[in-house]
C-alpha positions in Angstrom: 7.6 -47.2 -1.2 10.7 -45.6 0.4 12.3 -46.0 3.5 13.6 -42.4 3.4 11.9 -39.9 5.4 10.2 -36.5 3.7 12.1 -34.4 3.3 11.1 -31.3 5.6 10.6 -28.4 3.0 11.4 -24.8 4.9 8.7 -22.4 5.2 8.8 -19.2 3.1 10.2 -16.4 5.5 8.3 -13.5 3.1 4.8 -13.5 1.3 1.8 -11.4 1.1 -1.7 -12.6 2.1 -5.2 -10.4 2.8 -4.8 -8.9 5.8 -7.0 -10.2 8.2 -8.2 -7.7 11.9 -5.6 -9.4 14.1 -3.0 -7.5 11.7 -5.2 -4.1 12.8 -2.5 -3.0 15.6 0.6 -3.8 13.3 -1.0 -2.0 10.3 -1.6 0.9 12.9 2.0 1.2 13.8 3.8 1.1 10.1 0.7 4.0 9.3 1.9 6.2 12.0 5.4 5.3 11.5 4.7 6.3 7.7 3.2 9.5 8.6 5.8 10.5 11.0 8.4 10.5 8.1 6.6 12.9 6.1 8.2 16.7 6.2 6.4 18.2 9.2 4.5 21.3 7.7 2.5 18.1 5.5 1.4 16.7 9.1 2.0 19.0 11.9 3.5 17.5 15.1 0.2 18.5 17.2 -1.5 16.1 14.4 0.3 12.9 14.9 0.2 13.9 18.4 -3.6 13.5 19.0 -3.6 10.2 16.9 -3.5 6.9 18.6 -2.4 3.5 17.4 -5.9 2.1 18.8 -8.0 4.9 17.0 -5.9 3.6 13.4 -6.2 0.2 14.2 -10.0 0.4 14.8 -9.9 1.7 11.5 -7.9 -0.8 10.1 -10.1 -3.8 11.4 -13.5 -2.0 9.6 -11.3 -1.7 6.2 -10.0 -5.1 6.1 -13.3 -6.5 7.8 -16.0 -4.7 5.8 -14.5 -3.5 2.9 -17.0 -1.0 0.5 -16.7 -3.3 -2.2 -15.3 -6.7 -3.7 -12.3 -4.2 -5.7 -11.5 -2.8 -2.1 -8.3 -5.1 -0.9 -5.8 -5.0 1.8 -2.9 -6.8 1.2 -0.1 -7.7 4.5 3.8 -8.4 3.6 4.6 -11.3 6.1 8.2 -11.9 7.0 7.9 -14.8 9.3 4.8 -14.3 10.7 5.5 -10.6 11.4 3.6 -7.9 9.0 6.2 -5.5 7.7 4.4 -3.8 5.3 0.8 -3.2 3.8 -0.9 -2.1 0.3 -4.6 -1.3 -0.1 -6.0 -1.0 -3.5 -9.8 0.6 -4.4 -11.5 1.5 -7.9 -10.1 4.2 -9.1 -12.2 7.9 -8.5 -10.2 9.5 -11.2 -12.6 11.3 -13.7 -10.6 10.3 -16.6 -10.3 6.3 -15.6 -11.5 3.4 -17.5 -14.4 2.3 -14.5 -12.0 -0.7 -14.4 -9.0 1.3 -12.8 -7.7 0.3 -9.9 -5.5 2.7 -7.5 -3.1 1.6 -5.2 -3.9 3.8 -2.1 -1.0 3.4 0.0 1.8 1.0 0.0 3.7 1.3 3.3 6.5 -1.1 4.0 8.8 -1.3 7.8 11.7 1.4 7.1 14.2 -1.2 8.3 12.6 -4.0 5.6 12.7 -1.8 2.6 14.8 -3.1 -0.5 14.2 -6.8 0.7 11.2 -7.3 -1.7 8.4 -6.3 0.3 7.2 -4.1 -1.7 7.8 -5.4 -5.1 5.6 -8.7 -3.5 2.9 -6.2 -2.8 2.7 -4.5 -5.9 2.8 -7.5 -7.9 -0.2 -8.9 -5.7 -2.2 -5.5 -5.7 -2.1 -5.9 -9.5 -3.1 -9.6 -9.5 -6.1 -8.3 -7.4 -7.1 -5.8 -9.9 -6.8 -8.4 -12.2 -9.1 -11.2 -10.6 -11.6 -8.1 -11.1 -11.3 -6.8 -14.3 -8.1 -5.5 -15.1 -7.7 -2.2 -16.8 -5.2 0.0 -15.6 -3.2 0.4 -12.4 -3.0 4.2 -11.0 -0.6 5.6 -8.4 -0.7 9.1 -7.1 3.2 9.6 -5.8 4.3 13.1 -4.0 6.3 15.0 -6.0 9.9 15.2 -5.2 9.6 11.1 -3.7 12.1 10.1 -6.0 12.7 7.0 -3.9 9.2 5.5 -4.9 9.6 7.3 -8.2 12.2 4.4 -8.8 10.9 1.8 -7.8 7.5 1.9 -9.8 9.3 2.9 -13.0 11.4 -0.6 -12.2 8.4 -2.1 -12.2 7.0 -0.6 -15.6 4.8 2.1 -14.5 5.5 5.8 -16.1 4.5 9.3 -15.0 0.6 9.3 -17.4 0.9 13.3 -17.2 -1.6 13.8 -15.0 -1.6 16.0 -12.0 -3.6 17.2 -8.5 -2.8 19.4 -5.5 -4.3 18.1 -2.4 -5.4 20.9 0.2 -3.5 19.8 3.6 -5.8 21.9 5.8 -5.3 24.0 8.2 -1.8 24.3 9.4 -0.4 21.8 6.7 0.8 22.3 3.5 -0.7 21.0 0.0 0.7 18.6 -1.1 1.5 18.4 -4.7 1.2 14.7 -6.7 1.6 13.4 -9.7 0.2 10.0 -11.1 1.8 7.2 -12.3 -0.2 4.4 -14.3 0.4 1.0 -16.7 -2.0 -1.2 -18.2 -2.5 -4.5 -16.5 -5.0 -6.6 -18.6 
């Protein structure tokens, strides 16, 4: 036995974890933060207005306490012990999916922590979800003209599959236009 001390090994200063309902107000903030980006005729101002952070975050805690199903995951980016940043996958609803296809819903990340891996960690952990239930195939629906996330899932191997939707913004908001991006993960 050594006389030396242990040597104290630093803490990671990023990860990803499940997001657990104490994360529910942070979530809540990055969503409306998210939203509040988006070109104003796809959320009117009088929209965002009448949302609250508590009224998100209540809905954050059901989603990450009582998710519909075992394929339903919410995933937190941690820097420190801050969350910066959020991905929730589901089964895919796509008529033309495998039953196996998972769809990354949303994959919001801090505007001042983007390009510091945040979101690469997520999507590489969304996809290790989908695999721990089956694998198949990894669908994203990205807004058209988003070249930004464009980029970054073609870095990470995912292509345009051809497919396409409109989404009826209701009334006083525009449709939005998407089109999906998808790779095989099993």
């Amino acid at each position: 036995m050594s006389d030396l001390p242990f040597p104290v090994m630093p803490a990671p200063d990023a990860s990803v974890r499940r997001a657990r309902p104490a994360d529910a107000e942070a979530m809540a903030a990055l969503t409306l933060a998210s939203w509040r980006t988006q070109p104003a005729d796809l959320l009117p101002a009088e929209t965002l207005e009448a949302v609250t952070v508590d009224e998100v975050a209540a809905d954050w805690r059901d989603a990450v306490s009582a998710p519909p199903s075992m394929r339903h995951v919410v995933l937190a980016a941690l820097e420190s012990d801050e969350v910066v940043g959020y991905v929730v996958v589901a089964p895919s609803r796509d008529p033309d999916s495998d039953g196996q296809s998972g769809e990354i819903v949303d994959l919001v990340v801090r505007g001042d922590r983007v390009r510091h891996g945040h979101g690469s960690r997520l999507l590489s952990a969304a996809v290790d979800s989908l695999r721990e239930t089956g694998g198949g195939e990894l669908l994203v629906w990205v807004a058209v003209g988003d070249d930004p996330r464009m980029a970054f899932l073609a870095s990470a191997g995912l292509a345009a599959d051809g497919a396409s939707r409109t989404l009826d913004g209701g009334p006083g908001a525009a449709a939005l236009r998407q089109v999906r991006w998808s790779a095989r993960i099993d």
